[in-house]
C-alpha positions in Angstrom: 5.4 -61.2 40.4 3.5 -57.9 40.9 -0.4 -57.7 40.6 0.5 -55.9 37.2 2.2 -58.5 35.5 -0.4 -60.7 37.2 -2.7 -59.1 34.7 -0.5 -58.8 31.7 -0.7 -62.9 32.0 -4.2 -62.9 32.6 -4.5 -61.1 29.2 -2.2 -63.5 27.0 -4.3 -66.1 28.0 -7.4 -64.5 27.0 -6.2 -62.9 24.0 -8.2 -59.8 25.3 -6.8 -56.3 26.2 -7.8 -55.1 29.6 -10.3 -52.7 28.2 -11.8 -55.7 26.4 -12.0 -57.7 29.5 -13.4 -55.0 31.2 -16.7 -54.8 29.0 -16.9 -59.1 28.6 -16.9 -58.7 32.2 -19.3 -56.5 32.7 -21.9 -57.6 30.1 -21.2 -60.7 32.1 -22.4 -59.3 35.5 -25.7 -57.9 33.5 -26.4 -61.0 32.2 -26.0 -63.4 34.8 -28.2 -60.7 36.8 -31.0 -59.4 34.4 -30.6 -62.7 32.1 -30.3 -65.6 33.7 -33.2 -65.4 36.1 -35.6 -65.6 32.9 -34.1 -68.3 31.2 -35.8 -71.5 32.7 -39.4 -70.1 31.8 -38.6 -69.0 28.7 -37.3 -72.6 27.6 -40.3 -74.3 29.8 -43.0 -72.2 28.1 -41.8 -70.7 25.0 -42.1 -67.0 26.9 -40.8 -63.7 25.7 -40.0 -61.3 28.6 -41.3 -58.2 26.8 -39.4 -55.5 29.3 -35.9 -57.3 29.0 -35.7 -55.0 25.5 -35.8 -51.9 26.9 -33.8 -52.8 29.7 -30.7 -54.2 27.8 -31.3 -50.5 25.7 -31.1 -48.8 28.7 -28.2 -50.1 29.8 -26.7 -49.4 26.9 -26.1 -52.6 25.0 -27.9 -51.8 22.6 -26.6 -50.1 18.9 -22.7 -51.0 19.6 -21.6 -49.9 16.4 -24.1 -46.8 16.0 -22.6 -43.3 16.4 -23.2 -41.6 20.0 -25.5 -39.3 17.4 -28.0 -42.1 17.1 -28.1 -43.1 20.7 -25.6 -46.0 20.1 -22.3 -46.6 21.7 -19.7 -45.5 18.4 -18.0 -49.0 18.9 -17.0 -52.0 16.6 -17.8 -55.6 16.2 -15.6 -57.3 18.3 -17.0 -55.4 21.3 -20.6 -56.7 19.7 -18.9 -59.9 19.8 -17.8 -60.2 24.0 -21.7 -59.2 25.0 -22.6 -61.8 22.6 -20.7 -64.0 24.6 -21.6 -63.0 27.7 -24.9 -62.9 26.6 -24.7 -66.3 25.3 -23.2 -68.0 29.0 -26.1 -67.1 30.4 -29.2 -67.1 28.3 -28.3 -67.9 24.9 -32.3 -67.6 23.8 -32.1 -64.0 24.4 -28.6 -64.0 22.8 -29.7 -64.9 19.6 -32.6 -62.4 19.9 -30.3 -59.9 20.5 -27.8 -60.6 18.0 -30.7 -61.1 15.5 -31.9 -57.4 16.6 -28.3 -55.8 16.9 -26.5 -57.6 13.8 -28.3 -58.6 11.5 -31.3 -56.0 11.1 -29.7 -52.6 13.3 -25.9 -53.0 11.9 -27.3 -53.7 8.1 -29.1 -50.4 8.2 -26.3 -48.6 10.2 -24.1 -50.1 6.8 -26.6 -49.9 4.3 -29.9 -47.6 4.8 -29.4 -43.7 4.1 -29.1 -40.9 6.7 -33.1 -40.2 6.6 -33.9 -44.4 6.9 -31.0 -44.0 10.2 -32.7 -40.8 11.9 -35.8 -43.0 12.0 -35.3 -46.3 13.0 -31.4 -46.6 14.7 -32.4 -44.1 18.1 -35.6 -46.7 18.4 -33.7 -49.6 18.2 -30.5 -48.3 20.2 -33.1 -47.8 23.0 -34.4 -51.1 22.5 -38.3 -49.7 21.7 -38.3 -50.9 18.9 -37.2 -55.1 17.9 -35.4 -55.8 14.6 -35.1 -59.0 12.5 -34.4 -59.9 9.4 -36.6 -61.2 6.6 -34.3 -63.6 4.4 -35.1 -67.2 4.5 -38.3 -68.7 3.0 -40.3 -71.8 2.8 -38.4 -73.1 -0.4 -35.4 -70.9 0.2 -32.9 -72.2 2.8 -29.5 -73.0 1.7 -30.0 -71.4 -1.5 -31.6 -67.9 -0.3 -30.9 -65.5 -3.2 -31.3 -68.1 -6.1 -34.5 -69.6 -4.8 -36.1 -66.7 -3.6 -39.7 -66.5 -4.3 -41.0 -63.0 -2.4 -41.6 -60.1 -4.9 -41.5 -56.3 -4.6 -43.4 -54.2 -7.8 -43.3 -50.6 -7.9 -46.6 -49.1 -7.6 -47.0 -45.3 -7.8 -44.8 -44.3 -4.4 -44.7 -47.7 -3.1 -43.2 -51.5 -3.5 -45.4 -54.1 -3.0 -44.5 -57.2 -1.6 -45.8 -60.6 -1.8 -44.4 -64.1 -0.4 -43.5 -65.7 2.2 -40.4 -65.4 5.1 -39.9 -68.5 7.7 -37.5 -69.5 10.8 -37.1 -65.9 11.4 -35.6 -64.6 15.0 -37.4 -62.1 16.7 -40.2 -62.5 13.5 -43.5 -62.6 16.0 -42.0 -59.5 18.0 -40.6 -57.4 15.9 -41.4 -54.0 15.0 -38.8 -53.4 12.4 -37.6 -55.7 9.6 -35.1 -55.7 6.7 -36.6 -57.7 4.3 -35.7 -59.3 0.9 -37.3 -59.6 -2.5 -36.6 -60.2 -6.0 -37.6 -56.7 -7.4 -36.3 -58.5 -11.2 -37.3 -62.1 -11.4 -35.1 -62.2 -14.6 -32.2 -61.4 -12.9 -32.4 -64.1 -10.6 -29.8 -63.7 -7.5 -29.2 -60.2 -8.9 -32.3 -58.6 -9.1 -33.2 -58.8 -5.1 -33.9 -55.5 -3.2 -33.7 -55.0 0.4 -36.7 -52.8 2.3 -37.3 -51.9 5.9 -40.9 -53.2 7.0 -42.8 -52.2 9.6 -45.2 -54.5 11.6 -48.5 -52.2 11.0 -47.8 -52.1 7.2 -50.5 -53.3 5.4 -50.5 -56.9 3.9 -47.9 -58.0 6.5 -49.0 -60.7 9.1 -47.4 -62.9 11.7 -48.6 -66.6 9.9 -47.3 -68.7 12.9 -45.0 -68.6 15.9 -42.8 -72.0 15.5 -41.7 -73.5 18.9 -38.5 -75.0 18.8 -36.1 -78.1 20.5 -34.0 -75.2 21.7 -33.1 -71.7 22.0 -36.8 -71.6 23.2 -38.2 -68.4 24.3 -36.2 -66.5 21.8 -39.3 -66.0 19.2 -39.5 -67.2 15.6 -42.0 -67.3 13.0 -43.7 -67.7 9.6 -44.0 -64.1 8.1 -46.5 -63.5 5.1 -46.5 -60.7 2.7 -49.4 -60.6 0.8 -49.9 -57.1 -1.2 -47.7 -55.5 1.7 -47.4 -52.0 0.8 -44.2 -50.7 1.5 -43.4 -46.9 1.2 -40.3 -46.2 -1.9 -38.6 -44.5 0.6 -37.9 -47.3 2.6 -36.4 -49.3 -0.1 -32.5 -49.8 1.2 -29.7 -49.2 -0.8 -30.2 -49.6 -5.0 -33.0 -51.6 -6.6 -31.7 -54.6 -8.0 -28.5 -54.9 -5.4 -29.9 -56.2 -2.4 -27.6 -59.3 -3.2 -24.3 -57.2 -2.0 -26.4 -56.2 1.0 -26.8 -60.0 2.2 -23.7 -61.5 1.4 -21.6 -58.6 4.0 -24.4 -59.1 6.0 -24.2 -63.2 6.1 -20.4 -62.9 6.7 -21.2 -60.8 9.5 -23.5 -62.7 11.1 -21.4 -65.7 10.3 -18.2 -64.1 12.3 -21.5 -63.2 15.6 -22.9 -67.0 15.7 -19.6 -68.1 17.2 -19.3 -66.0 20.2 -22.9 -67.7 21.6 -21.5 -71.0 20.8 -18.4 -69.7 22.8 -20.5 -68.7 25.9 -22.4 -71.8 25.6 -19.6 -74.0 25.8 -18.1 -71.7 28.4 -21.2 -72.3 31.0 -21.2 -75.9 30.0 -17.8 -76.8 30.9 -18.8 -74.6 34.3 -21.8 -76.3 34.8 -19.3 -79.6 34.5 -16.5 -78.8 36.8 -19.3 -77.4 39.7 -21.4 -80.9 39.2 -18.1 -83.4 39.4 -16.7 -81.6 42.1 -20.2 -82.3 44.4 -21.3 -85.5 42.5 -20.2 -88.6 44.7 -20.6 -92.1 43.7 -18.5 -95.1 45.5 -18.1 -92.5 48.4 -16.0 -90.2 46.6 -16.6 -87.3 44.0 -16.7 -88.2 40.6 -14.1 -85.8 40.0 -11.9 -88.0 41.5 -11.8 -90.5 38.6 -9.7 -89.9 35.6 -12.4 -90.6 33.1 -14.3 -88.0 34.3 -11.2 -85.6 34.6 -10.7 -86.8 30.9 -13.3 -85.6 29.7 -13.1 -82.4 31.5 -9.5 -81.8 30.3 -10.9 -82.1 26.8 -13.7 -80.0 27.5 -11.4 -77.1 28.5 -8.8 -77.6 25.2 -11.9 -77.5 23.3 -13.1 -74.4 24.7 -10.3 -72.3 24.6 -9.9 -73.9 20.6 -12.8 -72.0 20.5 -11.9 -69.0 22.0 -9.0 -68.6 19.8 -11.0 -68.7 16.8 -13.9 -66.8 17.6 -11.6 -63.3 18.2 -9.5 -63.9 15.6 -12.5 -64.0 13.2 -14.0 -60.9 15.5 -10.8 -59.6 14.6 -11.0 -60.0 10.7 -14.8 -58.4 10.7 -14.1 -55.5 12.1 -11.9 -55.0 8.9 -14.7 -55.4 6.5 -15.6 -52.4 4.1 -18.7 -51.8 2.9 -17.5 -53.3 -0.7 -15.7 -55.9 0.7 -18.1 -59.1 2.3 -19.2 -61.9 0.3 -16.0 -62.9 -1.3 -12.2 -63.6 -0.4 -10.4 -64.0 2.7 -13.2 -62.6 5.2 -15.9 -64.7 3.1 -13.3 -67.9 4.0 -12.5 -67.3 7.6 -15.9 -66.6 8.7 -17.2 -69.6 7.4 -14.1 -71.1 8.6 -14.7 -70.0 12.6 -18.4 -70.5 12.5 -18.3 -74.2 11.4 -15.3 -75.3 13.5 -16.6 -73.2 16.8 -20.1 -75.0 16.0 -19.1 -78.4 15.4 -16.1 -77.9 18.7 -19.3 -76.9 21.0 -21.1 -79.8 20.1 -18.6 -81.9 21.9 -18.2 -79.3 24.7 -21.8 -80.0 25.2 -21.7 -84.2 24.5 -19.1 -84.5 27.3 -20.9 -82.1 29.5 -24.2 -84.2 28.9 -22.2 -87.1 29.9 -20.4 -86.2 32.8 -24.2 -85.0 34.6 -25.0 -88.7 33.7 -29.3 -89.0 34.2 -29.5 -85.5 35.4 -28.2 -84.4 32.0 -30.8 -86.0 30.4 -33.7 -84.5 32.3 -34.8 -81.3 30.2 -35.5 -79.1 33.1 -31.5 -79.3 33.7 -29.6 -76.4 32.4 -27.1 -78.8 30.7 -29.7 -80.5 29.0 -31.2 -76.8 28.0 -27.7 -76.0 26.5 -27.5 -79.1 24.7 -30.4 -78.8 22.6 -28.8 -75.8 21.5 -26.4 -77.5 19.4 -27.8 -77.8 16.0 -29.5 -74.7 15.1 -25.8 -73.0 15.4 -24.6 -75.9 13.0 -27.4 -74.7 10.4 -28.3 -71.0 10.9 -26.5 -68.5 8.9 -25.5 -71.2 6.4 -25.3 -75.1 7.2 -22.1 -76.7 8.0 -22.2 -78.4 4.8 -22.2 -74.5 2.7 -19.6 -73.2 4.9 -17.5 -76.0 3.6 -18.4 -74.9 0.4 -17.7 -71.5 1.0 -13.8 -72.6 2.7 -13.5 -74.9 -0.4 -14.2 -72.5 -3.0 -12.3 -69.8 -1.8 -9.1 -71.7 -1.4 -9.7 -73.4 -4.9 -10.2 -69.8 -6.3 -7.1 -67.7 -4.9 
């Protein structure tokens, strides 16, 4: 067999096109370099590395999907997806900062804001200057975000003003840039929200608390308060009143970009698991040597590439989303779909790698035991388990 078809193999079993390998491999080699070395402080001490922004801009992983005219790289979501991924193998906390930065604030505005709100904020953020997040949950406000949402914007003169409350939000004690929700027609209910892009030094908007977490730690989230926050008119997103269509894209979105960090999670883990059996000994042999242990490996690996699978083929599906299209149907279904199965499949990736490090697994300074308390955020964020099965169960019940 020549080296070529060597390759053509490789493929199949990755599902990935050489191009594609080419970039998860590379974002692979900037991570485990740039990445990795930060990730024990930042889970031992809450820590934010505040150069790693630029850096990551610089290198141009930053602004994926923004047009080369922006500063961004003119590229689509499944790309977004394998340095997610790498990303998430080897410091998942900055993962989720970066997905919350990339996705779910820069790639809203790229799909949402208009050509002056772009030219303002996208070359900032592509460079990695500037740190999005985005402004959706609140105190009361979880599960059901649009029909419980209590934050208001009322049009003053040339501005909104903006009064409530945002919590658990990524990148919220850092960021410089945020897309933010409110009901701009309480009597509308889930239909009279508005989206808005805030920035930090606008008036009536404070930081209330930085929240410290079981895991992910390091990658910052707080309490956000808006109290009289005056917001300019022109930086109002989209139409008044339809901020609703602007979060349900957006949640499928970052529904589709959760699953690639639980796939580099449970990639590192199962890692982590062959490298400890193999130099483990117990009885005078390695504990790779005994089939319970290679059990549990086996299933570790099945599991994985289960959620390999998955993960692209719902990659796949968002890059197919139009502008009119998220919130609803078959991309609605699959994305809720991949995200709960990928979540729920790394949590026994990560209960089996626990298990095979025996005590060492359960000492928190362990990089097993930092992955595992990963597990449960990705089984809540972006929608619990429990709505995604509402989501899968509606839709099929629907069509």
């Amino acid at each position: 067999m020549s080296n070529a078809d060597r390759l053509s193999v490789s493929q199949l079993f990755s599902g990935l096109s050489n191009q594609e390998q080419e970039i998860l491999d590379t974002a692979d080699r900037f991570a485990q370099a740039e990445m990795y070395p930060l990730s024990q402080k930042m889970d031992d001490e809450e820590w934010w590395p505040k150069d790693i922004f630029p850096k990551i801009g610089a290198t141009g992983y930053f602004g994926i999907t923004a047009p080369e005219s922006l500063g961004g790289s003119g590229m689509d979501i499944f790309t977004s997806g394998l340095i997610l991924q790498a990303f998430g193998r080897w410091n998942h906390a900055l993962a989720l900062s970066w997905v919350a930065h990339e996705n779910l604030c820069l790639h809203n505005i790229l799909r949402n804001a208009n050509e002056a709100q772009k030219k303002k904020y996208v070359p900032g953020m592509c460079k990695g200057t500037l740190i999005g997040a985005l402004g959706l949950t609140e105190p009361g406000a979880g599960s059901d975000a649009l029909g419980s949402m209590r934050t208001t914007a009322r049009r003053e003169g040339g501005h909104y003003v903006l009064n409530g409350r945002k919590i658990y939000i990524t990148n919220g004690p850092v960021a410089d840039v945020l897309l933010v929700y409110a009901k701009t027609d309480k009597d509308k209910g889930a239909q009279g929200i508005s989206a808005f892009i805030v920035e930090k030094d606008f008036p009536g908007f404070k930081v209330a608390q930085k929240l410290t977490k079981m895991g992910f730690r390091g990658s910052q989230t707080a309490e956000l308060v808006f109290d009289e926050c005056r917001v300019p008119a022109e930086n109002l997103v989209g139409v008044e009143d339809r901020g609703g269509k602007v979060v349900m894209s957006g949640l499928d979105l970052e529904r589709a970009m959760i699953s690639p960090i639980c796939l580099g999670i449970a990639e590192r883990a199962l890692q982590l698991s062959i490298d400890y059996a193999r130099q483990r000994k117990q009885f005078g042999r390695p504990i790779a040597d005994f089939q319970m242990v290679q059990s549990m490996l086996a299933e570790m690996y099945v599991w994985v590439e289960s959620m390999r699978l998955f993960t692209y083929q719902t990659l796949r599906a968002a890059n197919a989303i139009g502008e009119e299209e998220g919130g609803r149907g078959d991309i609605h279904k699959i994305t809720a779909a991949g995200v709960m199965y990928v979540a729920e499949t790394m949590n026994k990736v990560l209960n089996h790698g626990v298990q095979v490090h025996g005590g060492s697994g359960y000492i928190w300074e362990s990089e097993i035991n930092r992955l595992y308390r990963s597990i449960k955020l990705l089984e809540i964020g972006a929608g619990t388990t429990e709505v995604r099965k509402m989501i899968i169960s509606k839709e099929l019940l629907s069509g």
